[in-house]
C-alpha positions in Angstrom: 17.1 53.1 62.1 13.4 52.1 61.4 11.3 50.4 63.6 8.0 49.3 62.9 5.5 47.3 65.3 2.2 46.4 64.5 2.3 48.9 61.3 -1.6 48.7 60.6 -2.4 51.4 58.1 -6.3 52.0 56.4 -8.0 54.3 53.9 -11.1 55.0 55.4 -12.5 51.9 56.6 -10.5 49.6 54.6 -7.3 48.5 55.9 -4.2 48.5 53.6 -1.5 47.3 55.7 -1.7 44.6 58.6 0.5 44.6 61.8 3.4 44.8 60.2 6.8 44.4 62.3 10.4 44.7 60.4 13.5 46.9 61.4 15.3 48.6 58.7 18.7 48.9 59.9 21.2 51.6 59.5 23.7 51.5 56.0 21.0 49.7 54.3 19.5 49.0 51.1 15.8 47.0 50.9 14.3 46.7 47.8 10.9 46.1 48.1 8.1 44.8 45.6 5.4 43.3 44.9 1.9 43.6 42.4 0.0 46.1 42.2 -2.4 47.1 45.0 -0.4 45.2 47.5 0.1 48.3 49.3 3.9 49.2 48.3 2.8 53.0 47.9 0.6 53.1 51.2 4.0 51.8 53.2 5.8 54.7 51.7 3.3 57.6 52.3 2.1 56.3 55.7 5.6 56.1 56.6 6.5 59.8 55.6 3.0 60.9 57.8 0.7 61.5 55.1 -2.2 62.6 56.5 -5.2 60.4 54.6 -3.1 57.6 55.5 -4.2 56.7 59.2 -2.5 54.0 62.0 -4.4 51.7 63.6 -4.3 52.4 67.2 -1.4 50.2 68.5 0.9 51.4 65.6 4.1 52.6 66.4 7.1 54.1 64.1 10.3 54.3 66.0 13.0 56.4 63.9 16.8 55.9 65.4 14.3 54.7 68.8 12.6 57.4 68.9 8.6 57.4 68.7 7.4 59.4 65.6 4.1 58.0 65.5 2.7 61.2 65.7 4.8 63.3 63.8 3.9 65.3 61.3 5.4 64.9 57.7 7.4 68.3 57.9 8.6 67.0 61.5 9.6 63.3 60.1 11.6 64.9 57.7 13.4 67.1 59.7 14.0 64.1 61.3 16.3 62.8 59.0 13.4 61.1 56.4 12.9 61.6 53.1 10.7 60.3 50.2 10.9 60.2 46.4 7.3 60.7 44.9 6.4 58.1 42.4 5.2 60.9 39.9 7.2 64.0 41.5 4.7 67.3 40.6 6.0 70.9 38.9 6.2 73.5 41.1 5.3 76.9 39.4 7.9 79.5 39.8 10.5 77.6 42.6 13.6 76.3 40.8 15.3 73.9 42.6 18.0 76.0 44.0 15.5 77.8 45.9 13.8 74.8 47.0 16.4 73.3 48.8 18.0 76.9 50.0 14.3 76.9 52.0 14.7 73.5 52.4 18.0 73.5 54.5 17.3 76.7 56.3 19.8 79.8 57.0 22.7 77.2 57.4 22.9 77.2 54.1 25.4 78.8 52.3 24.0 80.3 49.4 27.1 80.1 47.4 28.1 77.0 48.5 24.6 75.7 47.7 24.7 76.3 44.5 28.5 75.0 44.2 26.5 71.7 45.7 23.8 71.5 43.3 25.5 71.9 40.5 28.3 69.4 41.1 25.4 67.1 42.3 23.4 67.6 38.8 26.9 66.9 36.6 26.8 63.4 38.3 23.3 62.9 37.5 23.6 64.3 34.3 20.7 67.0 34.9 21.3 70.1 32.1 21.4 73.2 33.8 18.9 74.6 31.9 16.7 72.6 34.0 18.3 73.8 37.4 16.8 77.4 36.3 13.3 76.8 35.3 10.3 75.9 37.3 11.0 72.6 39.7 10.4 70.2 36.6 8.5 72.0 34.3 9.0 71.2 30.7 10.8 68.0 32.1 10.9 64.5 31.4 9.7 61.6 33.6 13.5 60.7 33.7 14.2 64.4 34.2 12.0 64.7 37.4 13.8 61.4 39.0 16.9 62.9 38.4 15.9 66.0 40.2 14.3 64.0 43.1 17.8 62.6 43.6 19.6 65.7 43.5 17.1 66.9 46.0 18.0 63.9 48.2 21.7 64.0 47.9 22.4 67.9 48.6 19.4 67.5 52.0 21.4 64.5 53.2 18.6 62.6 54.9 19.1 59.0 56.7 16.0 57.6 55.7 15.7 57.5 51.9 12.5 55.7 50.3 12.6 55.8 46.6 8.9 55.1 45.4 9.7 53.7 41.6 12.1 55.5 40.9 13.2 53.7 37.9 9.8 54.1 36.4 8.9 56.1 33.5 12.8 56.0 33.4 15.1 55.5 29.9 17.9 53.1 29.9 20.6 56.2 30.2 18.6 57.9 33.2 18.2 54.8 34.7 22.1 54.0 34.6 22.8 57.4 35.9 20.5 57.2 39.0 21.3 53.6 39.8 25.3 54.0 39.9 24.6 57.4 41.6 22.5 55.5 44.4 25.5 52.9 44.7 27.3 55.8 46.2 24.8 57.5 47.8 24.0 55.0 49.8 26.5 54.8 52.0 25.8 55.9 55.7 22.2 56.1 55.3 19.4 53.4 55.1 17.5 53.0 51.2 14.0 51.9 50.9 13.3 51.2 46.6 10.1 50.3 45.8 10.0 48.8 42.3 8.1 46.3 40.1 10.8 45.3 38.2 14.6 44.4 38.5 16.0 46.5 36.1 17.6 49.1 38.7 19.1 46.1 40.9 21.8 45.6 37.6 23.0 49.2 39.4 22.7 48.6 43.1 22.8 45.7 45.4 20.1 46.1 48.0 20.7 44.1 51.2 17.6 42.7 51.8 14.8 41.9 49.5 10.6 42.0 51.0 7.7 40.6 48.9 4.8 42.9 50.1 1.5 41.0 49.1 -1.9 41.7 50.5 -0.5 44.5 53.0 2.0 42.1 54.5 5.3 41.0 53.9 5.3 37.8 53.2 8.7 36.7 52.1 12.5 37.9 52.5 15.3 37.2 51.4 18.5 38.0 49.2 19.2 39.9 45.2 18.1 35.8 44.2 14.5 36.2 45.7 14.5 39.2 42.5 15.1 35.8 40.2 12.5 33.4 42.2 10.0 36.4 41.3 10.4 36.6 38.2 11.1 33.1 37.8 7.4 32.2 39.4 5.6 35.7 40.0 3.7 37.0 43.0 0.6 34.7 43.0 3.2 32.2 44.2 3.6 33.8 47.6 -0.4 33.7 47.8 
């Protein structure tokens, strides 16, 4: 699905991430953590083409073998890529019903859209006011998780990376996103970056990476979650 080779990524002239190589593979979940300031964030946002985020020359992203090195963001996510913002903004006078309608294009049945939304946001357990107002205004920081799902689930993407999505969460959103993802997964690969294990009580991920430093330095199964916490990241140091 993902391919990365020699994933060097700086601010500036510092360098965050250093020539990095991992595949994530297709029908996928990889949970990956670490401390802060290891560079979780950077991998997400330099993954998704975020423009202050620059490649080292040598870098390559391959998405399903194809190079989208140079991809813009709008590009990569047409592409099948999508990424949940760690503290998702309001946006002033676009609900999200209109979001996604200019999100999917003319293909999309208006009707049906809505249909899709709405059955989407009962799962989730989204009120509808919220559906009408403002993309998250007057909502919660559980609220605007919720709605990054629901954004997620009715676009369909293959390439999902959740940047803490369980933080700022309460117990009840939390359940509601985790066993939604446990679904959602399926067919698709999903990236979660977290600090803690709370989320993994809801979802299994596949494959667990310790990011520390701007490298990965350890992988393994849900028991490296227990070594963790067990012995904490200045361990892998």
């Amino acid at each position: 699905m993902i391919r990365l080779d020699n994933f060097t990524v700086k601010i500036g002239d510092k360098v965050i991430l250093k020539n990095i190589k991992f595949t994530f593979e297709p029908d996928r979940v990889y949970c990956l953590m670490g401390p802060n300031g290891s560079g979780k964030s950077t991998f997400a946002y330099a993954l998704a083409g975020h423009p202050a985020y620059q490649l080292e020359e040598g870098s390559k992203i391959y998405f399903c073998e194809e190079d989208i090195t140079d991809l813009s963001p709008d590009k990569r996510a047409k592409k099948g890529m999508f990424l949940s913002f760690q503290t998702p903004l309001s946006l002033n006078g676009v609900n999200a019903f209109q979001l996604l309608r200019l999100s999917l294009g003319e293909e999309a049945d208006p009707l049906s859209l809505k249909k899709e939304i709405e059955a989407v946001a009962k799962k989730l357990h989204v009120k509808k006011e919220l559906l009408s107002r403002s993309l998250n205004e007057g909502a919660s920081g559980g609220e605007r998780k919720k709605l990054e799902m629901l954004q997620a689930a009715v676009i369909k993407p293959k390439f999902v990376i959740l940047d803490e999505i369980d933080t700022g969460v309460d117990i009840d959103a939390l359940k509601s996103i985790g066993r939604f993802l446990e679904e959602f997964k399926k067919g698709r690969t999903i990236v979660l970056i977290t600090h803690y294990s709370r989320i993994l009580r809801y979802i299994n991920p596949d494959k667990v990476l310790v990011i520390i430093d701007g490298q990965i330095k350890r992988e393994g199964g849900q028991e490296l979650v227990a070594e963790i916490e067990d012995k904490g990241y200045q361990f892998y140091r």
